[in-house]
Residue frames as a rotation matrix with the C-alpha (Angstrom) as fourth column:
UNK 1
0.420 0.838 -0.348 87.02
0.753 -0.536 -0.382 118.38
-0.507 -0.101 -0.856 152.59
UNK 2
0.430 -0.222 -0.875 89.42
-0.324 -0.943 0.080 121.11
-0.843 0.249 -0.477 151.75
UNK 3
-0.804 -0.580 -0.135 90.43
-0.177 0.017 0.984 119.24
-0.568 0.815 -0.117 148.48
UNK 4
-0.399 0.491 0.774 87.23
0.903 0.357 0.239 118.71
-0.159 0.795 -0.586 147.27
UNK 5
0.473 0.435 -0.766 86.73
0.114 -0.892 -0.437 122.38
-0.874 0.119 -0.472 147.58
UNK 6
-0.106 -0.814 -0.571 89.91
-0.539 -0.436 0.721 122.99
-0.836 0.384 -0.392 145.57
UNK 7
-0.876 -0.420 0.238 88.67
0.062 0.390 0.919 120.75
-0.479 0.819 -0.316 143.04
UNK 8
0.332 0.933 0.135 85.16
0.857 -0.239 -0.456 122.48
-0.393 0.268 -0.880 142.50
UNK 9
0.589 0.659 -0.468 86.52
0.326 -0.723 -0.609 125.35
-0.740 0.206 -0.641 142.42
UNK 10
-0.772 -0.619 0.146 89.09
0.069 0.147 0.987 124.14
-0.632 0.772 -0.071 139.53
UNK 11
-0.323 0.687 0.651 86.21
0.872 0.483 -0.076 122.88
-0.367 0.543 -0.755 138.05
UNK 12
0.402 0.563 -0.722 84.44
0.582 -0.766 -0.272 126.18
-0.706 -0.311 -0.636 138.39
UNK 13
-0.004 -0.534 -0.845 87.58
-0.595 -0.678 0.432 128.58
-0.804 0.505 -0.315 136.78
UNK 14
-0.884 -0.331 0.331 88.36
0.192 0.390 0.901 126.03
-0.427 0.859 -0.281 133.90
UNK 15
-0.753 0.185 0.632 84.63
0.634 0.464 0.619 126.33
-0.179 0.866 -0.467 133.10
UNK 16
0.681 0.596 -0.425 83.42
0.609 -0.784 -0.124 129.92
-0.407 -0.174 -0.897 133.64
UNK 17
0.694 -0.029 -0.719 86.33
-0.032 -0.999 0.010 131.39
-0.719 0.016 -0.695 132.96
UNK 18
0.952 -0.197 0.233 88.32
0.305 0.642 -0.703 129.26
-0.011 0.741 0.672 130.86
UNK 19
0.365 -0.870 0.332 91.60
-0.930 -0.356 0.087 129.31
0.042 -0.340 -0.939 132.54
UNK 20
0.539 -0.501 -0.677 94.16
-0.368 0.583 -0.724 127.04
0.758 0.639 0.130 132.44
UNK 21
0.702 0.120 -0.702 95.41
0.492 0.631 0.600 124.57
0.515 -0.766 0.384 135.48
UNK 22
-0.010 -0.821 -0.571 98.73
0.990 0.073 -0.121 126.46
0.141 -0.567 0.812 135.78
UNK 23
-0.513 0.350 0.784 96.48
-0.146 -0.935 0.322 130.15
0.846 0.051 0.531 135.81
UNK 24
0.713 0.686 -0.147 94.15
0.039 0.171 0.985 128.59
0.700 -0.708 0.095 138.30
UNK 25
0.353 -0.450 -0.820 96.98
0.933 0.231 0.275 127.24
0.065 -0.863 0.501 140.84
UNK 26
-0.642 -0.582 0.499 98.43
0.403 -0.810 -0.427 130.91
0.653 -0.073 0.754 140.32
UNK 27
-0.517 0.664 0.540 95.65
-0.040 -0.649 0.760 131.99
0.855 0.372 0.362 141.65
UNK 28
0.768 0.346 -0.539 94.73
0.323 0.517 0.793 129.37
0.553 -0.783 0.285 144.19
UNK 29
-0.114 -0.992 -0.062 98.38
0.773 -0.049 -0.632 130.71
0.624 -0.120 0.772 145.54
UNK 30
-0.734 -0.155 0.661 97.98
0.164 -0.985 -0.048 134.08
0.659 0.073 0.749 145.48
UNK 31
0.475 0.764 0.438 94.45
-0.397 -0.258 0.881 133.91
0.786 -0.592 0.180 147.46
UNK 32
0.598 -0.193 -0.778 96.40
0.763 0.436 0.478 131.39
0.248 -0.879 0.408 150.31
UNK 33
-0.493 -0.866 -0.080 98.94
0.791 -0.408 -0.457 134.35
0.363 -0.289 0.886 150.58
UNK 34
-0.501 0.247 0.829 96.61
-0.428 -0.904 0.011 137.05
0.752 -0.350 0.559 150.81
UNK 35
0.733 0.676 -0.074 95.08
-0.230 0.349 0.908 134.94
0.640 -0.649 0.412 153.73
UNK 36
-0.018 -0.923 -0.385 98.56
0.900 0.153 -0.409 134.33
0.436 -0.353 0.827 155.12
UNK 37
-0.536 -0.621 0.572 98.69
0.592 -0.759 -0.270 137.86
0.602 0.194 0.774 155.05
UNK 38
0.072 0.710 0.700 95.85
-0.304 -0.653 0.694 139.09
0.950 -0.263 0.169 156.32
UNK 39
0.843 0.333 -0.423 96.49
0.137 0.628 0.766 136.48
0.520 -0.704 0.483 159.13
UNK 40
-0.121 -0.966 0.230 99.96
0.803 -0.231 -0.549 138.08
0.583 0.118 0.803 159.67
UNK 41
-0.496 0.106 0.862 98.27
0.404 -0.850 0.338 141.13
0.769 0.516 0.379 160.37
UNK 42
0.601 0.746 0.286 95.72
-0.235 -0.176 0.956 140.31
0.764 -0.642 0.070 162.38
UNK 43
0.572 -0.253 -0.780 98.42
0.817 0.256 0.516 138.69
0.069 -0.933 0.353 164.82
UNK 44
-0.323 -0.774 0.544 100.72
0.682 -0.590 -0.433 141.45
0.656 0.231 0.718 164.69
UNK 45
0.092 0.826 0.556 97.40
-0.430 -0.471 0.771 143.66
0.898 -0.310 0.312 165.99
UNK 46
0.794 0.589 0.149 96.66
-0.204 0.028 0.979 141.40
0.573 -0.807 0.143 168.75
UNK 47
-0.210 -0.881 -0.424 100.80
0.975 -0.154 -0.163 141.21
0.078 -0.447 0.891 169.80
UNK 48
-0.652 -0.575 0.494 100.79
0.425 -0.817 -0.389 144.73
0.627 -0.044 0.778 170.11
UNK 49
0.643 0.557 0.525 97.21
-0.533 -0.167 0.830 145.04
0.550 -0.813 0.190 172.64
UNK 50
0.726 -0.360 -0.587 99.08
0.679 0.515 0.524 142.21
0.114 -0.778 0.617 174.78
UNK 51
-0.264 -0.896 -0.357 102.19
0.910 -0.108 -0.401 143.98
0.321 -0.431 0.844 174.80
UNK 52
-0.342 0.631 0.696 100.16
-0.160 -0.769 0.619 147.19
0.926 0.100 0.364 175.53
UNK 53
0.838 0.522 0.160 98.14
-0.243 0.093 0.966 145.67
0.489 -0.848 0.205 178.26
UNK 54
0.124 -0.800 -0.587 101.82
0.974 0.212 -0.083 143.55
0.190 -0.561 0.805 179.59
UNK 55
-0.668 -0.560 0.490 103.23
0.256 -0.792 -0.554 147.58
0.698 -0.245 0.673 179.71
UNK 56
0.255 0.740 0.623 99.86
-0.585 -0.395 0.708 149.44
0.770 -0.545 0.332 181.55
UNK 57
0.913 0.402 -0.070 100.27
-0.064 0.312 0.948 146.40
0.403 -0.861 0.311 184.12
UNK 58
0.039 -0.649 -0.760 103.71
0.962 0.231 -0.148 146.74
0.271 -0.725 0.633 184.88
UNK 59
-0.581 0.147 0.800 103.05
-0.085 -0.989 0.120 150.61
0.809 0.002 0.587 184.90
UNK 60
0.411 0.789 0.457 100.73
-0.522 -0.207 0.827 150.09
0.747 -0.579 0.326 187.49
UNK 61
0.812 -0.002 -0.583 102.03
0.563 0.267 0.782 147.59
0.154 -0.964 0.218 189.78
UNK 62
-0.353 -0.934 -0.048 105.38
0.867 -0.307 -0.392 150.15
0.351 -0.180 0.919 189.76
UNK 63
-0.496 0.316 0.809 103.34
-0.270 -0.941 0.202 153.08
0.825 -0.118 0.552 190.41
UNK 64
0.766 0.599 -0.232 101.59
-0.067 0.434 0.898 150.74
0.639 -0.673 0.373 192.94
UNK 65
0.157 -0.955 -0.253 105.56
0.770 0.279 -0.574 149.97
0.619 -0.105 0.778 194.29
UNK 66
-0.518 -0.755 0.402 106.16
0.561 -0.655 -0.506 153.49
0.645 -0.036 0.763 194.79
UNK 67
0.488 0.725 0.486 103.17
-0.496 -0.229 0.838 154.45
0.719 -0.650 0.248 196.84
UNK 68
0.641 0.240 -0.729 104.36
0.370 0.735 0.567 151.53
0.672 -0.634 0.383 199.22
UNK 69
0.312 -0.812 -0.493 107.21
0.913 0.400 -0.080 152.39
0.263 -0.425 0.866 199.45
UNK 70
0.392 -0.081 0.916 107.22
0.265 -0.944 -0.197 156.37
0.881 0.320 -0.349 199.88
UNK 71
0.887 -0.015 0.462 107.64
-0.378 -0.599 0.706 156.66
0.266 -0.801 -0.537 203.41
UNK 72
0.584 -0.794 0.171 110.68
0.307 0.411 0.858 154.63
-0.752 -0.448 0.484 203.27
UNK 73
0.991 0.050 0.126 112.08
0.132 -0.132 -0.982 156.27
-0.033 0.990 -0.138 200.14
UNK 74
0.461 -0.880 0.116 115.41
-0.885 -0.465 -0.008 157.22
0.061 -0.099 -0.993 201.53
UNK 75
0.196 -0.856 0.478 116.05
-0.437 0.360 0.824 153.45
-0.878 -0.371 -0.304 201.75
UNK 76
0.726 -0.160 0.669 115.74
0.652 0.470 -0.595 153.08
-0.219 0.868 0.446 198.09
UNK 77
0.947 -0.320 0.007 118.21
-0.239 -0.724 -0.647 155.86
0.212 0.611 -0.762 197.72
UNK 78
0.081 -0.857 0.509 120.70
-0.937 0.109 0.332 154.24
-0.340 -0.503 -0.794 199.90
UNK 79
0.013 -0.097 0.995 120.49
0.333 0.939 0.087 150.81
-0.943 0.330 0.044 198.45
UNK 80
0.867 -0.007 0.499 120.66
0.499 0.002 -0.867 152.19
0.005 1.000 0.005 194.78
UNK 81
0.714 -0.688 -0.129 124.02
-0.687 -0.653 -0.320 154.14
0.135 0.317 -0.939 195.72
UNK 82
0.260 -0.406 0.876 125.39
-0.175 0.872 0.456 150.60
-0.950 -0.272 0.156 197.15
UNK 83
0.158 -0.257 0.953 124.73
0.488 0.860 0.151 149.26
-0.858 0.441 0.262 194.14
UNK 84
0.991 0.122 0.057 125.92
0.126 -0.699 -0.704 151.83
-0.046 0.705 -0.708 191.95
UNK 85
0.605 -0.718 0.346 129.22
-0.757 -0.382 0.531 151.78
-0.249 -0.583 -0.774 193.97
UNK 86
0.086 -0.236 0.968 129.70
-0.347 0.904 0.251 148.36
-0.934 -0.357 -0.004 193.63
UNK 87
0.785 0.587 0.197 128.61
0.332 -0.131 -0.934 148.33
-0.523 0.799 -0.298 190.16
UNK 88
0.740 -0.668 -0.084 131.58
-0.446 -0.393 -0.804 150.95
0.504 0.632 -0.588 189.23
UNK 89
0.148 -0.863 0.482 134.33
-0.697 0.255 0.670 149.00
-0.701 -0.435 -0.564 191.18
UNK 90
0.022 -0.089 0.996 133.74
0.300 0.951 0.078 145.95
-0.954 0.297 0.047 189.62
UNK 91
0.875 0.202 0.441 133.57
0.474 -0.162 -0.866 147.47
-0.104 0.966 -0.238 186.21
UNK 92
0.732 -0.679 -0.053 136.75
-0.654 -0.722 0.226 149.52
-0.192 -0.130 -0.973 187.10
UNK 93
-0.148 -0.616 0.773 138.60
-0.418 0.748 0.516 146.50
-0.896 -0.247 -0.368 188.35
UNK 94
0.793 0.592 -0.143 137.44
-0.086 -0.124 -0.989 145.15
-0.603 0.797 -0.047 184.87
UNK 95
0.940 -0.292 0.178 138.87
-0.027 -0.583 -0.812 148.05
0.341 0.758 -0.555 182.52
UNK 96
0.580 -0.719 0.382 142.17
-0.778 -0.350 0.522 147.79
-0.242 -0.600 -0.762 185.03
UNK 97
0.099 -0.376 0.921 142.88
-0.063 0.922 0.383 143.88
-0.993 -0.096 0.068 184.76
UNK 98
0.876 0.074 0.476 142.31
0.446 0.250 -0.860 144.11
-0.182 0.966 0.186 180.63
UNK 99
0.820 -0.571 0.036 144.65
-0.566 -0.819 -0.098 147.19
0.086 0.060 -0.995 180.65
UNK 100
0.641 -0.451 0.621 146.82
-0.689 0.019 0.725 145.06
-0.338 -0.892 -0.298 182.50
UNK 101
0.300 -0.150 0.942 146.86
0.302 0.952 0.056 142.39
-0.905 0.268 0.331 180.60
UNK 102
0.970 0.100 0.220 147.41
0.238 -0.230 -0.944 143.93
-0.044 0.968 -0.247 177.64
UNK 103
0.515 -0.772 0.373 150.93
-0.511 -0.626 -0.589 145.64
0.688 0.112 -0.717 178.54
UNK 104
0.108 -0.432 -0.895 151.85
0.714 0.660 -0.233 142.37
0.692 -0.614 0.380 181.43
UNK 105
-0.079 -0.043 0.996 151.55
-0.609 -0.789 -0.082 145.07
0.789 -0.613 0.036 184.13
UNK 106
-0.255 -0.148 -0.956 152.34
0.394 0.886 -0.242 142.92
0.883 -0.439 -0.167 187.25
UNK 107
-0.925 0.173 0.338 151.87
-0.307 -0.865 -0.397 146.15
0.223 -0.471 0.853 189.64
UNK 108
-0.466 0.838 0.283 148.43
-0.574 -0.530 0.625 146.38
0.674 0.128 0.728 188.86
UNK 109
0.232 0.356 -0.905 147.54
0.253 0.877 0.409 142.24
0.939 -0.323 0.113 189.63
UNK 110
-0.527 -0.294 -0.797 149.45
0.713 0.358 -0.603 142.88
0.463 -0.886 0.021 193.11
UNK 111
-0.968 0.204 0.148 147.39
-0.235 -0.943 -0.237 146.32
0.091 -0.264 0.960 193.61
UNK 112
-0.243 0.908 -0.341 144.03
-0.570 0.150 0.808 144.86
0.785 0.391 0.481 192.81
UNK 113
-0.492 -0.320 -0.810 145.17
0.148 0.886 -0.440 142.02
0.858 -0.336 -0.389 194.87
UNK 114
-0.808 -0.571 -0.141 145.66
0.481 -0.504 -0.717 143.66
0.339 -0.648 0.682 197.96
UNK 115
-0.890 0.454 0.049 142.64
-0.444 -0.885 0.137 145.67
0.106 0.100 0.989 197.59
UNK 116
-0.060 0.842 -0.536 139.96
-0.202 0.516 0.833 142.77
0.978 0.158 0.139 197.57
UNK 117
0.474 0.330 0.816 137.71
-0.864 -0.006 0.504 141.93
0.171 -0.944 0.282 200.73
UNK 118
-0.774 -0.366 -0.517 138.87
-0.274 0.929 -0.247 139.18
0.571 -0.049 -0.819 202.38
UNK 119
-0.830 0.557 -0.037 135.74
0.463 0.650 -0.602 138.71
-0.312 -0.517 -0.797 204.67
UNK 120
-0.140 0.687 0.713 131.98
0.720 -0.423 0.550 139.81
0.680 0.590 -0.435 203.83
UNK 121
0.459 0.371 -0.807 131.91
0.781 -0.602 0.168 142.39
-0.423 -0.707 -0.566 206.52
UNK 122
-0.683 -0.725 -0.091 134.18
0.365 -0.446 0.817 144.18
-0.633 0.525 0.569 204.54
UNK 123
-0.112 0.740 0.664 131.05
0.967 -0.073 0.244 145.04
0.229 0.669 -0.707 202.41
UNK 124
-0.897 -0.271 0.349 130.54
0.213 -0.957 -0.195 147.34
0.387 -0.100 0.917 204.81
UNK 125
-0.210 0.976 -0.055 126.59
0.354 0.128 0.927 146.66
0.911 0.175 -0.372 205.56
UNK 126
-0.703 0.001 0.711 124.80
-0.549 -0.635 -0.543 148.50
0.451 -0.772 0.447 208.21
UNK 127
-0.774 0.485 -0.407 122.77
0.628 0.671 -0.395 145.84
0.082 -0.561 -0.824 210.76
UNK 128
-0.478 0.816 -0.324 120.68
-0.087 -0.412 -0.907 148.94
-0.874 -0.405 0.268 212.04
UNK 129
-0.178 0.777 -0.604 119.12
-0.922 -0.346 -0.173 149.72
-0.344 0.526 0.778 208.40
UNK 130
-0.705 -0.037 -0.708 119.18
-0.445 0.801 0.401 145.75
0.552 0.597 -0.581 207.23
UNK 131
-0.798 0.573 -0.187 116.53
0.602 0.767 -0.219 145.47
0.018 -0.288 -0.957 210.13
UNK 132
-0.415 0.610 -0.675 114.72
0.057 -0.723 -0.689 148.64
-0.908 -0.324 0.265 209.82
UNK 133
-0.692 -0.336 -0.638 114.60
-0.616 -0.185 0.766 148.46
-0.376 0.923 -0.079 206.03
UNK 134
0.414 0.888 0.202 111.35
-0.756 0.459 -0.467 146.95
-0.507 0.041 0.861 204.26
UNK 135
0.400 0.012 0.916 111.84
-0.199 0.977 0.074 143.35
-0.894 -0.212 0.394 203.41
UNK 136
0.959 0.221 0.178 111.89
0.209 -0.128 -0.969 144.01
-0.191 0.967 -0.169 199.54
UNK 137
0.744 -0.644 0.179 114.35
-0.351 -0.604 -0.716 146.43
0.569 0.470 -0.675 199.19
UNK 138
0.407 -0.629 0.662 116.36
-0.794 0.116 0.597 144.63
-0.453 -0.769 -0.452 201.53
UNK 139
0.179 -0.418 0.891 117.11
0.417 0.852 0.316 141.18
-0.891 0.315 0.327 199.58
UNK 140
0.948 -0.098 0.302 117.87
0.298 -0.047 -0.953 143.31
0.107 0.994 -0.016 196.92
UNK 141
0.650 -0.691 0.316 120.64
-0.710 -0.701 -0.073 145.12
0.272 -0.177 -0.946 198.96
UNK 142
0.385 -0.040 0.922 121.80
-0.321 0.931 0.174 141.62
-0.865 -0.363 0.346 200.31
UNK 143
0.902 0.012 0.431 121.66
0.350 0.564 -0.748 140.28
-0.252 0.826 0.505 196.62
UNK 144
0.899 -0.429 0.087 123.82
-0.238 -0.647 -0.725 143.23
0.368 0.631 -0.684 195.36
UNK 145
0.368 -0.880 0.301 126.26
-0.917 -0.290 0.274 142.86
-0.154 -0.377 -0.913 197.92
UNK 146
0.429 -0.358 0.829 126.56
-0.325 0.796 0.511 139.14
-0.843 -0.489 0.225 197.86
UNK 147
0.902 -0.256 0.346 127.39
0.368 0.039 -0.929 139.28
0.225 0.966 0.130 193.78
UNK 148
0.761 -0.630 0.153 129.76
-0.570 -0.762 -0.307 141.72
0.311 0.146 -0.939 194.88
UNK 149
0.275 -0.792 0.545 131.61
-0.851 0.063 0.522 139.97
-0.448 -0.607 -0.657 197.24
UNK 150
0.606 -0.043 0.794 131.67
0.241 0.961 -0.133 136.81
-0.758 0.272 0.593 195.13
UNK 151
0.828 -0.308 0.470 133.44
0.401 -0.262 -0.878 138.73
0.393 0.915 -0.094 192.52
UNK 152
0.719 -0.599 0.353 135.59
-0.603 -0.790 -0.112 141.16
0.346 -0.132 -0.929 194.54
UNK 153
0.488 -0.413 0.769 137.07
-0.748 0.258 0.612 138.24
-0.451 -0.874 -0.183 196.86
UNK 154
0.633 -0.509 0.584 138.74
0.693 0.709 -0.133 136.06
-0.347 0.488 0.801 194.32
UNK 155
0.947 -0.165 0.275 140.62
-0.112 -0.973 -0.200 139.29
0.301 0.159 -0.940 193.43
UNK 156
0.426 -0.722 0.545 143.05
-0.711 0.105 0.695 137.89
-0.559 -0.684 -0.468 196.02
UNK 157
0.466 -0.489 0.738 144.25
0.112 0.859 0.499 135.24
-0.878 -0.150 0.455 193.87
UNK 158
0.977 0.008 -0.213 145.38
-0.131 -0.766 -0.629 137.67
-0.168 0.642 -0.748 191.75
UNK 159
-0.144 -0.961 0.237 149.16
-0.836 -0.010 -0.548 138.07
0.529 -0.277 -0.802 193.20
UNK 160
0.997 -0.076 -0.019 150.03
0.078 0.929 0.362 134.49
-0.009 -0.362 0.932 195.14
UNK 161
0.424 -0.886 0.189 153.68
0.607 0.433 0.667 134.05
-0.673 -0.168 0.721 196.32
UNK 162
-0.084 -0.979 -0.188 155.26
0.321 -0.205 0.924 136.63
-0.943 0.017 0.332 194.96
UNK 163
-0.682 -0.039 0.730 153.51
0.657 0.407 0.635 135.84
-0.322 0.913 -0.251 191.40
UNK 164
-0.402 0.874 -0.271 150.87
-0.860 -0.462 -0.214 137.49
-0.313 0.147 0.938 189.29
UNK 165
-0.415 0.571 0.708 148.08
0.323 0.820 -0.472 135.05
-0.851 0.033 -0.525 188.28
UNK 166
-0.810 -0.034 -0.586 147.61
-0.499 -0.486 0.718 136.41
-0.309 0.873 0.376 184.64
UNK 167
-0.882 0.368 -0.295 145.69
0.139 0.801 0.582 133.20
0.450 0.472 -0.758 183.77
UNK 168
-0.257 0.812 -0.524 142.76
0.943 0.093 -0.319 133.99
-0.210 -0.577 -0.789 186.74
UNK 169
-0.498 0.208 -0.842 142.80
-0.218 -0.970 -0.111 137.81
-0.839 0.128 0.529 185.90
UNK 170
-0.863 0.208 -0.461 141.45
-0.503 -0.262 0.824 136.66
0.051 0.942 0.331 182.18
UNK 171
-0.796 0.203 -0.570 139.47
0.365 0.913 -0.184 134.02
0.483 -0.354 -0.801 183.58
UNK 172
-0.709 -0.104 -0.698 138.13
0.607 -0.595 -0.528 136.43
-0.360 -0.797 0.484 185.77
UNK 173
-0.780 0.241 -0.577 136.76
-0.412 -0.892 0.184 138.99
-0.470 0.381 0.796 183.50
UNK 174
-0.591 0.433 -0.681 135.07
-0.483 0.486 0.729 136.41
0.646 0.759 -0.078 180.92
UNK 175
-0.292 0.603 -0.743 133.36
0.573 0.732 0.369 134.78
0.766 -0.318 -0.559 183.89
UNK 176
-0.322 0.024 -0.947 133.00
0.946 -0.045 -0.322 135.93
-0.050 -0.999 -0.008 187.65
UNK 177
-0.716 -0.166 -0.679 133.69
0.248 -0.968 -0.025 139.85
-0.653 -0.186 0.734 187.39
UNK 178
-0.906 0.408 -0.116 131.46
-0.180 -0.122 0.976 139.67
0.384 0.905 0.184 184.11
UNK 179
-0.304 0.876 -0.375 128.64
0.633 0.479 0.608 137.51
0.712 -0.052 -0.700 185.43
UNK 180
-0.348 0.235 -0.907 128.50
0.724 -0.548 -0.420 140.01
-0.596 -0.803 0.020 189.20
UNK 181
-0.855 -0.276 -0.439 128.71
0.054 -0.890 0.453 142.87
-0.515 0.364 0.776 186.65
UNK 182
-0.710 0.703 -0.031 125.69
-0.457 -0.427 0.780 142.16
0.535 0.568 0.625 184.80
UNK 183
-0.335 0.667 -0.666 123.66
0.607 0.693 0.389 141.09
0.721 -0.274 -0.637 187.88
UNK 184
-0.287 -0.118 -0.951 124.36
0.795 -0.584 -0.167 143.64
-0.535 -0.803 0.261 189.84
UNK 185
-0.972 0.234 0.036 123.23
-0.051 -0.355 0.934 145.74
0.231 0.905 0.357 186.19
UNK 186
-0.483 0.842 -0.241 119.85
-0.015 0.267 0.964 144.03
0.875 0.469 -0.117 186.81
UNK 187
-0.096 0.526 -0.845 119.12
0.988 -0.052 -0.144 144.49
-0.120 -0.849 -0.515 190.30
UNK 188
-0.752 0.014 -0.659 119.35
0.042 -0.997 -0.068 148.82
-0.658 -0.079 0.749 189.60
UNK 189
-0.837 0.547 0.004 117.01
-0.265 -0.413 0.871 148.50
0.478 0.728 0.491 186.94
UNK 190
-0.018 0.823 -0.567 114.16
0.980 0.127 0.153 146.71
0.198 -0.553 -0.809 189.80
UNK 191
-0.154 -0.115 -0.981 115.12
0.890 -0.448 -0.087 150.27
-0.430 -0.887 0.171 191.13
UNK 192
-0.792 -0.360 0.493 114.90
0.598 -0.618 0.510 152.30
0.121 0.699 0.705 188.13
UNK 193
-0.469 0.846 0.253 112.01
-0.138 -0.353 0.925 154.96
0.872 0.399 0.283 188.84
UNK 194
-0.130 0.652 -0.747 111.03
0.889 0.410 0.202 153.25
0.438 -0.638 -0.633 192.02
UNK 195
-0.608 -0.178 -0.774 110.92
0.562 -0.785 -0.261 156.82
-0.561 -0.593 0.577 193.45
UNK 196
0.596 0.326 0.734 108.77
0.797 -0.347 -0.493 159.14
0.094 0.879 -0.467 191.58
UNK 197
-0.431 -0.718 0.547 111.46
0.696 -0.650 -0.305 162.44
0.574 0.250 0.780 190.32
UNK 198
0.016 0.693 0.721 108.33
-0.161 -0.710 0.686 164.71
0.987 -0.127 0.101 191.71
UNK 199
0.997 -0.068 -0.038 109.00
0.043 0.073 0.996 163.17
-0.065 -0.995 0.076 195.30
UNK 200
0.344 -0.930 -0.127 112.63
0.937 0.333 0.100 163.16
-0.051 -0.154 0.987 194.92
UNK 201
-0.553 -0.142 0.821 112.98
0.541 -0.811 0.224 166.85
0.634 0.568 0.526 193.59
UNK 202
0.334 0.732 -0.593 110.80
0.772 0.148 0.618 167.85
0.541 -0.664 -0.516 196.67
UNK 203
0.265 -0.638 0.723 112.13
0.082 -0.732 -0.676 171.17
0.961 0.238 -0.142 197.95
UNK 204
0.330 -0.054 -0.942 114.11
0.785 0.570 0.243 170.89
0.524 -0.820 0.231 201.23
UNK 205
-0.182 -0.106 0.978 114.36
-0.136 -0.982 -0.132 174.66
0.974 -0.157 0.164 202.16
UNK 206
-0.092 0.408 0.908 112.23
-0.926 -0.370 0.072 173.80
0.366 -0.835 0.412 205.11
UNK 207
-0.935 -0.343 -0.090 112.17
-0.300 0.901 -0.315 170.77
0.189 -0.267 -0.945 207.42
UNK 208
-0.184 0.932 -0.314 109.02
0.225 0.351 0.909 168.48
0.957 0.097 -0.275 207.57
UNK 209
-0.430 0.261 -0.864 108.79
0.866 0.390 -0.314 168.69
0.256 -0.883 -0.394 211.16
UNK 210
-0.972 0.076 -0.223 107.53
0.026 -0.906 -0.422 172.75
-0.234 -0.416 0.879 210.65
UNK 211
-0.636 0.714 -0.293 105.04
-0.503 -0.096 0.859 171.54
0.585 0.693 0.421 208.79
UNK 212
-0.130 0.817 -0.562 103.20
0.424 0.558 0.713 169.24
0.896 -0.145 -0.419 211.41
UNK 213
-0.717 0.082 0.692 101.64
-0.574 -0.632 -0.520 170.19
0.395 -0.771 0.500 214.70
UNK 214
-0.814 0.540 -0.212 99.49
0.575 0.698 -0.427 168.47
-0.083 -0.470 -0.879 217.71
């Protein structure tokens, strides 16, 4: 079908307008591009409504989030300083072990050592708010910590008998400490905003409790 178009309307140019076969295909080109193009366009248009509508609906269901979660807002603040905390250790420990390596600093490996949990209570987690705490925001605090401790507790096999473990400190960075480090990256951003600033920024001159009455 679509070649016998393309050969009418050869037919057509060679004998209206008296053009030549290798003027015509220029031509026949030039029109499939500007239809390329125009089709280029038009998706381009409808990528940018989708990604439009994709934004509005995660704009809403966060703005939906933060309603839920208002009356419990103080435990997103306390689970985003966790992981913030955690976050800069492990990034410390990091910038410390490269340092190290770089200059054979054996000190450092036996300091670092020394310093890692050895059990997960060591985290530090509070039972009372891990049951009082809304489900959500709770397996994120959970997550955060358990990245942590998967990273922090191999730490110990830093120093061993006396030794440093140079070979696990590099090891270390390029895997484990790296991989916690940018998971523990991506659980703060679920968290980014989950507050609105306008409830946070709430003046606390006075206590809520003057404000209510039987």
């Amino acid at each position: 079908m679509i070649e016998e178009i393309i050969k009418e309307f050869i037919k057509v140019m060679e004998t209206q307008f008296a053009l030549s076969i290798s003027e015509i295909i220029t031509l026949i080109v030039l029109m499939i591009n500007t239809l390329a193009l125009i089709f280029v366009i038009c998706q381009t248009c409808l990528s940018k409504k989708s990604l439009h509508a994709t934004k509005q609906s995660i704009d809403e269901a966060k703005r939906s989030r933060q309603l839920e979660v208002l009356p419990k807002f103080t435990w997103v603040i306390h689970v985003q300083g966790d992981l913030e905390r955690w976050y800069k250790d492990l990034s410390n420990k990091k910038k410390q072990l490269e340092e190290a390596i770089s200059i054979n600093d054996v000190n450092a490996l036996e300091r670092i050592s020394k310093e890692s949990p050895r059990d997960p209570s060591e985290v530090g987690l509070s039972r009372f708010l891990y049951n009082n705490m809304p489900s959500w925001i709770r397996e994120i605090w959970i997550s955060g910590a358990q990245y942590y401790y998967d990273a922090a507790s191999p730490l110990s096999f830093l120093w061993k008998d006396g030794k440093a473990n140079f070979h696990y400190a590099e090891k270390w960075i390029q895997e484990r400490g790296r991989e916690s480090i940018e998971a523990i990256s991506t659980l703060l951003d679920y968290l980014h905003d989950m507050v609105p600033l306008v409830i946070l920024n709430t003046p606390a001159g006075i206590d809520e409790e003057n404000f209510l009455r039987d």
